[in-house]
C-alpha positions in Angstrom: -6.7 -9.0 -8.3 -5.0 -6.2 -10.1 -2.4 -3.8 -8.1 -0.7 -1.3 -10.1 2.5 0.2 -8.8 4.6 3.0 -10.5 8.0 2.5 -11.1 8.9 5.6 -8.1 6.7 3.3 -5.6 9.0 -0.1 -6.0 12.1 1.9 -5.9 11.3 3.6 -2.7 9.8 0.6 -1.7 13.0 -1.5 -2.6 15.1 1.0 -0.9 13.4 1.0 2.3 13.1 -3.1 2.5 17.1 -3.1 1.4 17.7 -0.2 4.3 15.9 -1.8 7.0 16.9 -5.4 6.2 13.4 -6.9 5.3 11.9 -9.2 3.3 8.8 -7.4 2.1 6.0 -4.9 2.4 2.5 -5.6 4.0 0.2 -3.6 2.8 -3.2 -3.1 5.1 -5.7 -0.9 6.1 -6.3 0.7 9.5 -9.2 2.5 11.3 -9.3 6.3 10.6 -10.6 8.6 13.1 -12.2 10.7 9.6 -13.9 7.7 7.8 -13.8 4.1 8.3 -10.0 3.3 7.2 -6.2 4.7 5.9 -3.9 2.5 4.2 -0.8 2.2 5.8 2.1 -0.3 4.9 4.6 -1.9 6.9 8.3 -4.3 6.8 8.5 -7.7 7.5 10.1 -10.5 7.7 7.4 -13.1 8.2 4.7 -14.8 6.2 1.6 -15.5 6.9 -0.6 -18.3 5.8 -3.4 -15.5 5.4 -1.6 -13.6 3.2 -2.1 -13.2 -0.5 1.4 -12.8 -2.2 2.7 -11.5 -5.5 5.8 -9.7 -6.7 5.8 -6.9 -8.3 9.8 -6.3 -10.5 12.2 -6.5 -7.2 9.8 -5.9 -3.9 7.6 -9.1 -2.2 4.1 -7.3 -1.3 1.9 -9.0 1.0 -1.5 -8.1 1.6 -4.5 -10.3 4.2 -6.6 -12.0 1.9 -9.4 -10.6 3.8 -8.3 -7.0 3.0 -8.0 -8.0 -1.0 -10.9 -5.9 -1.7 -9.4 -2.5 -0.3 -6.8 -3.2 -2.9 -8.4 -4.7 -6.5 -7.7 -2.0 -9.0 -5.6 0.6 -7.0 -3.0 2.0 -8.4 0.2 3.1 -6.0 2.5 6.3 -7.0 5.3 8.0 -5.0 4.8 11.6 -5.6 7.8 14.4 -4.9 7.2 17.8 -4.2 9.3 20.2 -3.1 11.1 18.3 0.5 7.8 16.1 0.8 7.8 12.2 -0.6 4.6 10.9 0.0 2.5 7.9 -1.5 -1.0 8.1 -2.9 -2.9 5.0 -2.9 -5.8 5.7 -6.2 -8.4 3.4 -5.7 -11.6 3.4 -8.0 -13.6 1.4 -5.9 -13.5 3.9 -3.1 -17.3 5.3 -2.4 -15.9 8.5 0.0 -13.2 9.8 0.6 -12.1 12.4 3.7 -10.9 16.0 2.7 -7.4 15.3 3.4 -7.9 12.1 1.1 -5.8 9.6 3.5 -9.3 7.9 4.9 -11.8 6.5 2.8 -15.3 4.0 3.0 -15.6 1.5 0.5 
């Protein structure tokens, strides 16, 4: 399992954890109205027993070991334009991708 995450994406990810008093990040996948899924990310405070766990510098991620393989090789960035922070999750392994590039099929 390799996740790459730039420097930007653990400090705004450590920033938000420290802000909203949590112990970690989940990230997951969700069902896109475009193609089949959207990663998304959430706080938390819990474990789970399904959960694959590794550390990347200063931020706990979590991730279902069922969803590993919407996540082997992608590579997480926070980009800044203008008044706009935003992620982009880049993920080789995706097959198709929407025009807005938030949904994807694997």
């Amino acid at each position: 399992m390799i996740i790459n995450i730039s420097d930007n994406a653990i400090n705004y990810f450590f920033n938000l954890i420290k802000k909203n008093k949590k112990f970690g990040i989940r990230l997951g996948i969700k069902k896109s109205k475009c193609l089949n899924f959207k990663y998304n990310f959430k706080y938390i405070n819990d474990l789970n027993n399904n959960d694959y766990i590794f550390k990347k510098k200063k931020i706990i991620i979590f991730i279902k070991k069922k969803n590993l393989i919407y996540f082997n090789n992608i590579k997480i960035d926070l980009i800044k334009k203008k008044f706009k922070t935003f992620l982009i999750f880049n993920n080789p392994n995706i097959k198709n991708k929407c025009k807005c590039g938030k949904s994807f099929n694997i």
